[in-house]
C-alpha positions as CSV (number, residue, x, y, z in Angstrom):
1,X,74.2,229.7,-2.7
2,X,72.9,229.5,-6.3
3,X,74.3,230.3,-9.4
4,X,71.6,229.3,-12.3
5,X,69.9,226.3,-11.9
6,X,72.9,225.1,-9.7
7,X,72.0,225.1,-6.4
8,X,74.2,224.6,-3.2
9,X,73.8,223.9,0.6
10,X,75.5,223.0,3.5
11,X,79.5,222.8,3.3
12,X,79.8,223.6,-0.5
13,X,78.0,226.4,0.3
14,X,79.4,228.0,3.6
15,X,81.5,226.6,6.2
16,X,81.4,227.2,9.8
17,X,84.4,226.9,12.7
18,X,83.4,223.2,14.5
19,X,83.2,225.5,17.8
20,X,79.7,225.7,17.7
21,X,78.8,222.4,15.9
22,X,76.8,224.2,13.4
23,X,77.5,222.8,10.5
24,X,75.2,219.6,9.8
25,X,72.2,221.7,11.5
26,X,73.2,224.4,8.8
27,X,73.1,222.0,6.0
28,X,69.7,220.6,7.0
29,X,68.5,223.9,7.4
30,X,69.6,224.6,4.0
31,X,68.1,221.1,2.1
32,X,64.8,221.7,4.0
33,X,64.4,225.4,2.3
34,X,65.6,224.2,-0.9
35,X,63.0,221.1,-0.7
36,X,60.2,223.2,-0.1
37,X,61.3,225.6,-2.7
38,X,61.7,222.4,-5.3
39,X,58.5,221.1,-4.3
40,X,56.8,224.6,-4.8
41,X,58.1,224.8,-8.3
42,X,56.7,221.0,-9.2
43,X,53.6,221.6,-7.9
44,X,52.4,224.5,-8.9
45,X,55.4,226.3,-11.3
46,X,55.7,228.8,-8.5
47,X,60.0,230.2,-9.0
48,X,59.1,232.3,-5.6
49,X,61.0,229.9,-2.8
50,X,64.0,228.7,-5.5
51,X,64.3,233.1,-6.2
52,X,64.4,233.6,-2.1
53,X,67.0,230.5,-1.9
54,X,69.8,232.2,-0.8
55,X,68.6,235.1,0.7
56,X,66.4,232.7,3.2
57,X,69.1,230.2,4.1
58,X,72.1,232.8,4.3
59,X,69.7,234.3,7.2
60,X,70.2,231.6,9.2
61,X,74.1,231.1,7.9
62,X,75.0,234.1,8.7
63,X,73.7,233.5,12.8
64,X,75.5,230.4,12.7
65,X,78.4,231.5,11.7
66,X,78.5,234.3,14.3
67,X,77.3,231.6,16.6
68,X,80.4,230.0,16.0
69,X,82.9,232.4,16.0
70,X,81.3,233.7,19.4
71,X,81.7,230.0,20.9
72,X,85.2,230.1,19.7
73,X,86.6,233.4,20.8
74,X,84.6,232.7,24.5
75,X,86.4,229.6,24.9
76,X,89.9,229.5,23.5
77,X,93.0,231.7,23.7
78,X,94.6,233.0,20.9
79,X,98.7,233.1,20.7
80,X,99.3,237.1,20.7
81,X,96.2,238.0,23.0
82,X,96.7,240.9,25.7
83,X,95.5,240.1,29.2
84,X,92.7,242.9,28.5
85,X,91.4,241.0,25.6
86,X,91.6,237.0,28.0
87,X,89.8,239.5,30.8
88,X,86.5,240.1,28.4
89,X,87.0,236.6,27.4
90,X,86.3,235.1,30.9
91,X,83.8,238.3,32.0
92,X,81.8,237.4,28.5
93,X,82.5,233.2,29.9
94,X,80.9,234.2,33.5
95,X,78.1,236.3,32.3
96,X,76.3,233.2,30.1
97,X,77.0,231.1,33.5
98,X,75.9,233.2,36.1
99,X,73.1,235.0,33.8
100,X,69.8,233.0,32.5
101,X,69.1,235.6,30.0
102,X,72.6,235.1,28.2
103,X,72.3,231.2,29.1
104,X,68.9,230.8,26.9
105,X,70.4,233.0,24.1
106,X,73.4,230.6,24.3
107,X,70.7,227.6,24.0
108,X,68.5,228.6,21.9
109,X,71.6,229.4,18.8
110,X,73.0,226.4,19.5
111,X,70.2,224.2,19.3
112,X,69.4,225.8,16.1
113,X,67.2,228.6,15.1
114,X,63.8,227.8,13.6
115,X,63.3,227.2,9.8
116,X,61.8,230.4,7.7
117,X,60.5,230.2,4.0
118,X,57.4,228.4,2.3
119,X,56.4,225.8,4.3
């Protein structure tokens, strides 16, 4: 997500299946690291949040993303599939309904996970 002085964020960066509307909370998640890494660096000179960049925001990329692809292979068939593979689809479906424990997991990555970096 940085190459230099170039810095990137949101789509230009990573993109996400629409399944799991996770791309605008991504790229938020990505300008609100980078700002507090920019504002770090004017204040005090301090390269430690702009050096972490990537590494901090792909952390949360990479959960979004498998947010996403999880959302999409729970809820759509695939031309090809095997009845074994639609039957793990629809167990994988019932258990986030019928469990609370899978149903907060399900809420909690897709109303986005919390910041990290300087604050």
């Amino acid at each position: 997500m940085r190459h230099g002085r170039l810095f990137l964020a949101g789509d230009s960066a990573h993109i996400v299946p629409p399944t799991g509307a996770k791309g605008l909370n991504l790229a938020v998640g990505d300008v609100t690291v980078l700002t507090r890494a920019l504002r770090d660096f004017y204040r005090t000179g301090s390269t430690r949040g702009l050096e972490s960049y990537s590494a901090t925001a792909l952390r949360r990329v990479w959960r979004g993303a498998h947010f996403s692809w999880f959302m999409t292979n729970m809820l759509h068939d695939f031309p090809g599939e095997d009845s074994m593979t639609r039957r793990l689809r629809r167990a994988q479906l019932e258990q986030v309904a019928s469990s609370r424990a899978a149903a907060e997991l399900l809420a909690e990555n897709y109303v986005g996970l919390p910041f990290q970096g300087p604050v």
